[in-house]
Structure formats: C-alpha cells, structure tokens
VOPAGU-2260 file (C-alpha; in pm, 1 decimal, decimal comma):
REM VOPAGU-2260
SITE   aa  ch    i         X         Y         Z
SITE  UNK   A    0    7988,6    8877,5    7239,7
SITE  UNK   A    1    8257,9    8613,4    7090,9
SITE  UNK   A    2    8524,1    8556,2    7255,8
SITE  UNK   A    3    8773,8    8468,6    7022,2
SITE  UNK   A    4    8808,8    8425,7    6634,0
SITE  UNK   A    5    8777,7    8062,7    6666,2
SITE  UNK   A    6    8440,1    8104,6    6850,7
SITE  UNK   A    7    8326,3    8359,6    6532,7
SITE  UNK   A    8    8468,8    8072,7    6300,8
SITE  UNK   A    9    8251,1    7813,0    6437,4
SITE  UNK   A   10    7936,9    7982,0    6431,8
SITE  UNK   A   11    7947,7    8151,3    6094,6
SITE  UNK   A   12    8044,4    7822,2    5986,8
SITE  UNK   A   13    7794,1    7601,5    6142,1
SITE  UNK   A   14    7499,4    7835,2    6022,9
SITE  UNK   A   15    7658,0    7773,1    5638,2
SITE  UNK   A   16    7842,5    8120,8    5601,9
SITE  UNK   A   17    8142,3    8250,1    5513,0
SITE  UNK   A   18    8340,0    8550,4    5522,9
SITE  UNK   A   19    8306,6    8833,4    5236,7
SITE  UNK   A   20    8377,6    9209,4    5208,2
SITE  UNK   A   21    8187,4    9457,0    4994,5
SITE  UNK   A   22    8375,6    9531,8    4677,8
SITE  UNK   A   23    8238,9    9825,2    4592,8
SITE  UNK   A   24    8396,2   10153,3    4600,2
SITE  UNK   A   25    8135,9   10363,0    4589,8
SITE  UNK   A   26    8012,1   10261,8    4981,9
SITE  UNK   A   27    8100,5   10520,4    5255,5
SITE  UNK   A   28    7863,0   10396,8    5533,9
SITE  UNK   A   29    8064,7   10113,3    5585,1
SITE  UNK   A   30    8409,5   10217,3    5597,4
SITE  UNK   A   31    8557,1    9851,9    5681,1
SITE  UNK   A   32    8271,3    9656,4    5451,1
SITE  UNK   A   33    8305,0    9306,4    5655,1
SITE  UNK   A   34    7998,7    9119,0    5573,4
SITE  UNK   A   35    7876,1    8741,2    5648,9
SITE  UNK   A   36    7800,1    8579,1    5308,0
SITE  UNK   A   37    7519,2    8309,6    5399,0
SITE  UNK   A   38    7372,5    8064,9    5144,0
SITE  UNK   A   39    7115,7    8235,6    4887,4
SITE  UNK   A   40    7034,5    8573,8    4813,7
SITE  UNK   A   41    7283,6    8787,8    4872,4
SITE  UNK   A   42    7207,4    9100,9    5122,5
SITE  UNK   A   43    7356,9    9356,8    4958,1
SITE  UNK   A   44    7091,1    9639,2    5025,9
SITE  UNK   A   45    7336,2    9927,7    5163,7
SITE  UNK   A   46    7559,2    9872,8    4772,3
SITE  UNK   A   47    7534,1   10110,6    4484,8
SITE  UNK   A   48    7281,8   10042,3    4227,5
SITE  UNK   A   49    7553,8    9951,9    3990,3
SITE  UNK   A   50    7787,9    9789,9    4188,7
SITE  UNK   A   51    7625,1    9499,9    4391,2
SITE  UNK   A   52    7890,3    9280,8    4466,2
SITE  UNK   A   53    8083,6    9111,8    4759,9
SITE  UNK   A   54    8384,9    8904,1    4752,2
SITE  UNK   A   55    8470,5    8641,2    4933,1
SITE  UNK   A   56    8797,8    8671,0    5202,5
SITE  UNK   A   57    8974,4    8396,5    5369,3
SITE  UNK   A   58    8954,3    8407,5    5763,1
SITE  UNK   A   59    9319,7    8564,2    5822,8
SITE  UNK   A   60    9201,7    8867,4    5647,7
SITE  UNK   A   61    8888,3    8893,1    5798,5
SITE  UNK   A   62    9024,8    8886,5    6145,6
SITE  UNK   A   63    9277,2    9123,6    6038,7
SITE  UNK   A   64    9045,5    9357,6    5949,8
SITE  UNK   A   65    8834,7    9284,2    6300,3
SITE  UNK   A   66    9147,1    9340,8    6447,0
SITE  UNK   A   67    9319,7    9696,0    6240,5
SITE  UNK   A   68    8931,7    9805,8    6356,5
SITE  UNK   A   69    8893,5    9702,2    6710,6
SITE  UNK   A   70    8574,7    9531,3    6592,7
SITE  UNK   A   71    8415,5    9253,7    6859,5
SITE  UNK   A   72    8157,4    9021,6    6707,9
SITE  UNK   A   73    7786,2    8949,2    6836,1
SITE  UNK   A   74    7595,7    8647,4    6775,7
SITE  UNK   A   75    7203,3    8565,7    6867,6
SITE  UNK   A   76    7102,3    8158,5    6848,8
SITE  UNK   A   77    6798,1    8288,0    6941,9
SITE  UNK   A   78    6675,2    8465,1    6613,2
SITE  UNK   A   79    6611,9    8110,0    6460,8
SITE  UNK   A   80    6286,7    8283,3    6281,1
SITE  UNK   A   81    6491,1    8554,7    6137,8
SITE  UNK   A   82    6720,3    8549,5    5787,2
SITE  UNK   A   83    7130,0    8524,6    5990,1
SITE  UNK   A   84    7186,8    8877,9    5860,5
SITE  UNK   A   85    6981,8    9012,5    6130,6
SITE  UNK   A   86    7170,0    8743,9    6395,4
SITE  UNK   A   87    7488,1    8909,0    6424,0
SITE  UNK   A   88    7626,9    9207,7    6445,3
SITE  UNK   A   89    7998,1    9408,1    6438,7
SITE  UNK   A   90    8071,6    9602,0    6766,8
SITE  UNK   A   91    8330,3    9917,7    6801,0
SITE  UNK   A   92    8555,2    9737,3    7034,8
SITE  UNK   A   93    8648,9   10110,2    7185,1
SITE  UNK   A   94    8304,2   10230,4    7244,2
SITE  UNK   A   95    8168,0    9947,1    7417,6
C-alpha cells in the first residue's frame, strides 16, 4: 500500500496517468467514482451506455476525496504485462 499522496503522485505519474472521476450520474457501484485516467482507451466499462465519460481532477481533489472516504491506495510494478487499470487498486481504509 502507498504511503502517502506524494508516493500515489509519483507512480500514477511515472506510468503516464492522471487523476479523473466518473461523471456520470447514473453509476451507483461506485459511490466515490475515483478513477486513474492512463494514456489511450479509456476504461470506462462499469459507465452507462449513454453516459461514458470521465473528467479529469486536479490532485487536491483527488486526495480529498481519498481522504472524506478513508480510501488507501495499492500499487503492483509487477503487472508490467497487464493494461495499469488492473495495477492498482482503492482500499476501504476502515476495513483493512
């Protein structure tokens, strides 16, 4: 797991991503919608038909909303074969 923001910052960054939220109103599995925007196709799969669309955030709000959450962060270096989306992952900071 990270272990601080600028740790997340770095290695979004490094790997070419940035940080987005799902704009899309009509998504109720993801109740805070934080998402990883990485360069290319965007992976939008759990948005409604009609609606597929992120937005980008800057890094104060994304923490923010990590934070109002008590979201944690996991990375994997190892999953160089793999598309990034499947490299990290948010973590219920109250569960774990």
């Amino acid at each position: 797991m990270a272990e601080n923001n600028e740790e997340i910052k770095n290695w979004v960054e490094k790997n070419g991503g940035k940080p987005a939220i799902i704009d899309d109103p009509d998504v109720t599995v993801d109740k805070t919608g934080l998402r990883i925007d990485w360069p290319g196709k965007k992976d939008e799969g759990l948005l409604s038909t009609d609606r597929k669309t992120t937005r980008d955030i800057n890094w104060d709000e994304f923490f923010s909303i990590m934070d109002r959450n008590h979201l944690g962060f996991m990375y994997d270096d190892r999953m160089i074969d793999v598309s990034k989306t499947w490299s990290y992952k948010f973590v219920n900071l109250d569960v774990v």
